[in-house]
C-alpha positions as CSV (number, residue, x, y, z in Angstrom):
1,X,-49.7,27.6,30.6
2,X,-52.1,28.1,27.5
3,X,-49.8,27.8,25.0
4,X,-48.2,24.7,26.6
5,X,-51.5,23.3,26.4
6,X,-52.5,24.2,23.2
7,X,-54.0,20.5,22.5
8,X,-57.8,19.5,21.9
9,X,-57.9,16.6,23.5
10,X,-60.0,16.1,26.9
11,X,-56.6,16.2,28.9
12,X,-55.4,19.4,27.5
13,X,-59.4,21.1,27.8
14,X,-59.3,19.8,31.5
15,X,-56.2,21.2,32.4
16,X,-57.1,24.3,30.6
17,X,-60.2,25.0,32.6
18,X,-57.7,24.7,36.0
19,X,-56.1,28.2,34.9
20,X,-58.6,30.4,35.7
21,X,-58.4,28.6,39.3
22,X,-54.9,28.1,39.8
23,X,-53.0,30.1,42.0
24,X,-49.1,30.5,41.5
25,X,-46.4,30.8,44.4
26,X,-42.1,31.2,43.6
27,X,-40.5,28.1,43.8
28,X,-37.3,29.4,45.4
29,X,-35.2,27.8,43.0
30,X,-32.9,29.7,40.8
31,X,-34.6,29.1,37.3
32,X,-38.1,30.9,36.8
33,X,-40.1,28.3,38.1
34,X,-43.0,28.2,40.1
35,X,-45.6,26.3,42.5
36,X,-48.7,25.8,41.7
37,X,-52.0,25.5,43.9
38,X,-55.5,24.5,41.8
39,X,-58.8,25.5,43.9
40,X,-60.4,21.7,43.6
41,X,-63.6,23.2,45.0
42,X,-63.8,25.6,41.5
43,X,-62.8,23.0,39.0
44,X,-62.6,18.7,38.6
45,X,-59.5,16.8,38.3
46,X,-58.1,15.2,35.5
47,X,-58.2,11.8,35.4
48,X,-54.6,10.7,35.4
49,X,-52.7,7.2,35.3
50,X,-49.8,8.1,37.4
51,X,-49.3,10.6,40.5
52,X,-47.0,13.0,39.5
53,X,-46.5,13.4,35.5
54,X,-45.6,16.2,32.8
55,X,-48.4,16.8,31.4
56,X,-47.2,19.3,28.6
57,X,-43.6,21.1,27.5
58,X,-41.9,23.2,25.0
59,X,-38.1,24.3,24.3
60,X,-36.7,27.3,25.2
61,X,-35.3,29.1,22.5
62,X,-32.8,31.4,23.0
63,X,-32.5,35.5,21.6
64,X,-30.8,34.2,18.4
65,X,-33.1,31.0,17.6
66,X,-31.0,28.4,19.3
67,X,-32.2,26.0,22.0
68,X,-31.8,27.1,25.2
69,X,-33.4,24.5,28.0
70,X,-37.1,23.2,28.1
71,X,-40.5,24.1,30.4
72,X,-42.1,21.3,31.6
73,X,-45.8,21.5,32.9
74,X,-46.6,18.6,35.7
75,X,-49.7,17.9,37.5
76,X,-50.3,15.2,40.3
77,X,-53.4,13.4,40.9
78,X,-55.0,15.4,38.2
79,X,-53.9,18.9,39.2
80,X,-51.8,21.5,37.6
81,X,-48.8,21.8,40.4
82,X,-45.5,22.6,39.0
83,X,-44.5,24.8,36.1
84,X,-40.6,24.6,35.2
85,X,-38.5,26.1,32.9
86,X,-34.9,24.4,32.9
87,X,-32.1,27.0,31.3
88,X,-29.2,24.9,30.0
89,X,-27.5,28.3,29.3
90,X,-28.8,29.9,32.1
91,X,-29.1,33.3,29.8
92,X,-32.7,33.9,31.2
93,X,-35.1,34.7,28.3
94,X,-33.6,37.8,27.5
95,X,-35.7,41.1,27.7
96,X,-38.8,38.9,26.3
97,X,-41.9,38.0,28.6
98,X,-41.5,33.9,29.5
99,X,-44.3,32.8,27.0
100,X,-42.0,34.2,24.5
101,X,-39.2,32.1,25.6
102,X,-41.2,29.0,24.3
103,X,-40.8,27.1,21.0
104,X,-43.3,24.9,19.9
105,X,-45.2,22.9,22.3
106,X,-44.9,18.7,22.7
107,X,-47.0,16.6,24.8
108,X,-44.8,14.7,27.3
């Protein structure tokens, strides 16, 4: 989640300090996605516009450079609550760890 939000702006520094507090739980769903619980009572919320929105993403790149899929970040009502990575190839990332998976971040 660090490198997806790998911004300086207050959003990305808010969202940053909800890592530490955040606790993660399988999704049940076939790509390598999970749930995401923040302990509000350890950290603020980030002020948000909307309810639910991705809040940061990156590509997937595949074992021989290509693009594979994207992870997409989301948080609702100003908590970090989903984290998923969407596998057009469904190819996995490979023998890598998932942070090595990702391309360049992009704000979303």
């Amino acid at each position: 989640m660090e490198r997806l939000l790998d911004g300086d702006t207050e959003t990305d520094r808010g969202f940053r300090a909800q890592i530490p507090h955040t606790e993660m739980t399988d999704s049940g769903c076939a790509c390598p996605c999970v749930y995401l619980r923040v302990n509000t009572e350890a950290v603020a919320p980030v002020p948000m516009e909307r309810s639910l929105f991705p809040v940061a993403g990156a590509s997937l790149i595949a074992d021989d450079g290509g693009y594979d899929g994207e992870a997409t970040l989301f948080a609702a009502s100003g908590v970090l609550v989903d984290l998923q990575f969407c596998d057009w190839e469904d190819n996995g990332p490979g023998g890598r760890r998932l942070w090595e998976w990702l391309g360049p971040s992009h704000p979303d």
